[in-house]
N, C-alpha and C positions, 0 to 999 in steps of 0.2 A: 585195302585199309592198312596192312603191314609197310606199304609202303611211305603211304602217308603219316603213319608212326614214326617211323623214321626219321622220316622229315621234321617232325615236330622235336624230336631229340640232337635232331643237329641245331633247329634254332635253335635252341634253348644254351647250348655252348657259347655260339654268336651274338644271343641276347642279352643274356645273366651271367655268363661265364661259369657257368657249373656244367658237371656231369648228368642228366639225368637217366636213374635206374631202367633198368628193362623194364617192357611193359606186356605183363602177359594177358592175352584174352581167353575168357573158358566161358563155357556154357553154363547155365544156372537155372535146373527146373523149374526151380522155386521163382523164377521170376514171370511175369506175362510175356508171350509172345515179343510183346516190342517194347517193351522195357528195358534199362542197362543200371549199372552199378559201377562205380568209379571207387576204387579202394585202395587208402595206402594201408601199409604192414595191417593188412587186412582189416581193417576200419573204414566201414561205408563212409565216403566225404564227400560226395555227389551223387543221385540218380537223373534217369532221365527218360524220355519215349520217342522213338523215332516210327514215324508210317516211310516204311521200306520203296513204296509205289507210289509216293506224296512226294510236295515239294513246301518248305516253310516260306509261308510269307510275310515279311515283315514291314510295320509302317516302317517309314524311316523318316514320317515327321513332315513331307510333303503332300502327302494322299489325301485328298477330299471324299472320295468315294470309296464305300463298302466291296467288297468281295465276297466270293460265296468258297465257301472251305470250313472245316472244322477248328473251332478255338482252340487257341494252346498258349503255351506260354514260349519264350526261345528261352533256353535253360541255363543262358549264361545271366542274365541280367533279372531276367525274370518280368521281362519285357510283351506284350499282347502280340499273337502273331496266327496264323492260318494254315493247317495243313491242306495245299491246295492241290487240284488233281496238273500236271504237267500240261495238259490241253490249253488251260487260261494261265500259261505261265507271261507270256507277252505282253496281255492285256493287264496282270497285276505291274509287270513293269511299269508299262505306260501309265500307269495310274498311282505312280511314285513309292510302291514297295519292291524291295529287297527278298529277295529268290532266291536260295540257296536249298541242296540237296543233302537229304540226310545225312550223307556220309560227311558234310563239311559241317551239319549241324555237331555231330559228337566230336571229330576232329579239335572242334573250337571251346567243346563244353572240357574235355579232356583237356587242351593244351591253356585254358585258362584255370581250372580248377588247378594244375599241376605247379603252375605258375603261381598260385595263392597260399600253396602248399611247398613251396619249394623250401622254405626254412625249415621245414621239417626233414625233408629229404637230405639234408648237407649234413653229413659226417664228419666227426675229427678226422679219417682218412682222408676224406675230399679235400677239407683244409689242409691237411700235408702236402699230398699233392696238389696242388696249388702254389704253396709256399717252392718243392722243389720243384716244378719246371721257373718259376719266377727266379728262383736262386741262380738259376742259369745264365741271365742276360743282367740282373742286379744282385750281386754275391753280397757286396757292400750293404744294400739297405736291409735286405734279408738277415745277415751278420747281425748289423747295428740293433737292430728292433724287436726283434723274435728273440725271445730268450726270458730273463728276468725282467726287462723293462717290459713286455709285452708277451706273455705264457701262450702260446697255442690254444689254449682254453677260450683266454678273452676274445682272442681275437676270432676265434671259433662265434660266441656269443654276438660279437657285434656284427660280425658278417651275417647271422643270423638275424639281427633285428633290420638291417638293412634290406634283406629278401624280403622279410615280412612287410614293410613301408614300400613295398611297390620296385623295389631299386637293384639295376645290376651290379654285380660283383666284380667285374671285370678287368676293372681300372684297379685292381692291389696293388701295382705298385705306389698310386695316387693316395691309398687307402693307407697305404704303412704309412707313407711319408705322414701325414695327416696324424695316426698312432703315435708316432717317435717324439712328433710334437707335443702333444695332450697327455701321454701316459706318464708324464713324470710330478703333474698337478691332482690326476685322480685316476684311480682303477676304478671307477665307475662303469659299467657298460651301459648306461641309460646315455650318463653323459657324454662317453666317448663315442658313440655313436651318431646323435646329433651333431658334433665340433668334425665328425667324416662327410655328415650330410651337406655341410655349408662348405667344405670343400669339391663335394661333388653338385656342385651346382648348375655346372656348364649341362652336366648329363641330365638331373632331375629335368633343366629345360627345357634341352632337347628330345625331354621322354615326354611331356606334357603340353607342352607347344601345338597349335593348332594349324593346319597350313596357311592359314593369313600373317602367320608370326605372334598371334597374341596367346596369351595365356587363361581361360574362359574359367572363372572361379567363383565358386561360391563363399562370401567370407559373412563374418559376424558383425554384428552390429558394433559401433563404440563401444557405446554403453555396456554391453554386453561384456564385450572383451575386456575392456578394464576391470570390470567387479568378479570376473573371472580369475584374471593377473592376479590380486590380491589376497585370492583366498588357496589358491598354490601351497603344498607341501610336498618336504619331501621323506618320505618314510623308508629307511634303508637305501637300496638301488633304484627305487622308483618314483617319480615325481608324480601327484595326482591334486585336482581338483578336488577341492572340498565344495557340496553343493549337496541342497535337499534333495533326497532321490527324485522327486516329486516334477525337480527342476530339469534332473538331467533327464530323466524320460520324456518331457517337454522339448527340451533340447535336440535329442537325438530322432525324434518324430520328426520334428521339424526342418533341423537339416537334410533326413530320411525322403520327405518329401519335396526339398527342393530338388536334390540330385533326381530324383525320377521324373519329376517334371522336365529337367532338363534333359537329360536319357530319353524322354517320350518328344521333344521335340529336334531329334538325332545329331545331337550333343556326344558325342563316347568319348572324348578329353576332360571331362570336368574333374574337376579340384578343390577341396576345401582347403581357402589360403586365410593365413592364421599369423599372430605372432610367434615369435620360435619360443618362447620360453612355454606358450599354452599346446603346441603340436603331438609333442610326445603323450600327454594325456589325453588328449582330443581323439587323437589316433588309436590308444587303450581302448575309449570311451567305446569309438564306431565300430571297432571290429570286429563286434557283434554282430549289430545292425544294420550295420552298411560297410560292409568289408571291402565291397568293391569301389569306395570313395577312396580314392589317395588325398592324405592329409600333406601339404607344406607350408613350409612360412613361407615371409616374404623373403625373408633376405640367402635362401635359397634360391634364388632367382635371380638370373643374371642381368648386370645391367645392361641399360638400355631396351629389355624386352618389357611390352605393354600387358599390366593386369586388368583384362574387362570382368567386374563385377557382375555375375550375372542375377543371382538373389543375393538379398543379405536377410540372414537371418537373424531374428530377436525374439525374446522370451521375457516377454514383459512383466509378468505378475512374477515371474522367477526374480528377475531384475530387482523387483520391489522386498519381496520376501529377502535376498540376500543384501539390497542393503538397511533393512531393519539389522540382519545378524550383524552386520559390520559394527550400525551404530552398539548393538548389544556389547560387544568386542571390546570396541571404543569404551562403552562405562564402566566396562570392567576395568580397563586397565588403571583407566584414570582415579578408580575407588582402589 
């Protein structure tokens, strides 16, 4: 398992381009038998249960026929799945589930939770170094950029919201250049972080992209999205939607359930694709709910790659209730 640790910290350099901390394992009475605890700076942020002498089966969306094994969930998605004895490991093949051994069960729970968590993980030292080995091979843009036009701080902050949206860090120097451009209109980091994402566009694709080449998303209805557009604010650093709470609980059910139906029929690329000015609160919104949905627009999206719709969601009575507020808006202004 140490070694597979390992491993999981080298991708993470090659994937996201960060350091990821040690990871130490210890024992915990307090816990059951086959039970585990995932913690950063010691704050549970995942648990899970592995059967040690099992194997997890999961649909993966083809299977007509049942299995006989114990229900469970697989702990990343939180997806229906079977801890089956190794005997009828073939036969759940054959019958179109996904087999894997506990050790790659927590491997996966571990190297995805750490991955959802990694904005937390990045230090102002990390970002130093980063900035000096980059100084190395571009003196000049490092020079240019880093300093009073762009403080360590900021750029600390944005590289942090971009972890958080799903995205590697890797490309800084694509990242500055992107900065040098945008920091002299606003020190925003809501907004300087989006005007990095529509630069990094080639990458969001190729992070999202399905091997047919299309891009498999779940998006909002017009309607929807417009009376959305509209009711946008921005309060300090943050942009958010204004909407009856009533609407967004609606809302976020609803998208909630499309993505899992898509995940249940062995979809693991989906997407909620959006306009860009509605993303960054969209994304607020889910983060809760559905953390593991990555939020983009469209014009993050490179051209000529194909957007298949897969649900479109709408909230009809939301719809209605927010454009009654509108007209209300409207007779205000006009009295």
């Amino acid at each position: 398992i140490f070694d597979r640790i390992a491993a999981v910290r080298k991708k993470f350099v090659q994937s996201l381009g960060i350091v990821m901390p040690l990871v130490r394992l210890k024992d915990n009475i307090n816990l059951a038998p086959t039970s585990y605890e995932i913690r950063i700076l010691d704050h549970i942020v995942a648990t899970g249960q592995l059967e040690p002498d099992m194997l997890m089966a999961m649909d993966s969306g083809r299977s007509t026929v049942k299995i006989s094994g114990t229900p469970t969930k697989e702990p990343v998605y939180g997806l229906p799945a079977y801890w089956i004895h190794p005997s009828v490991k073939e036969s759940a093949e054959i019958n179109g589930f996904t087999v894997i051994d506990p050790e790659s069960v927590f491997i996966t729970h571990l190297s995805e939770t750490l991955r959802k968590h990694a904005h937390e993980l990045l230090s102002r030292e990390d970002v130093q170094g980063l900035l000096d080995r980059l100084k190395k091979s571009q003196p000049a843009l490092v020079g240019d950029v880093i300093g009073e036009l762009v403080p360590v701080g900021l750029l600390q902050r944005v590289l942090k919201n971009l972890l958080a949206g799903g995205l590697p860090i890797k490309q800084l120097g694509l990242i500055l250049e992107s900065l040098g451009e945008s920091a002299p209109k606003t020190k925003n980091p809501v907004m300087l972080t989006e005007l990095v994402r529509k630069r990094l566009s080639r990458s969001i694709t190729e992070l999202f992209k399905s091997d047919d080449g299309k891009i498999y998303a779940i998006i909002l209805h017009p309607g929807l999205e417009h009376q959305m557009l509209s009711t946008l604010k921005q309060e300090g650093e943050n942009i958010r939607i204004e909407m009856p709470t009533d609407m967004a609980v609606d809302l976020t059910r609803n998208i909630a359930s499309a993505w899992k139906r898509q995940m249940e029929a062995g979809r693991d690329k989906i997407t909620l694709a959006c306009d860009s000015r509605l993303r960054w609160s969209l994304a607020e919104m889910l983060s809760r709910t559905v953390p593991q949905l990555n939020v983009i627009a469209y014009d993050e999206i490179a051209l000529g790659v194909d957007v298949e719709p897969v649900e479109t969601v709408n909230v009809v009575q939301a719809v209605n209730r927010m454009t009654d507020i509108e007209q209300q808006i409207a007779e205000s202004a006009a009295l």
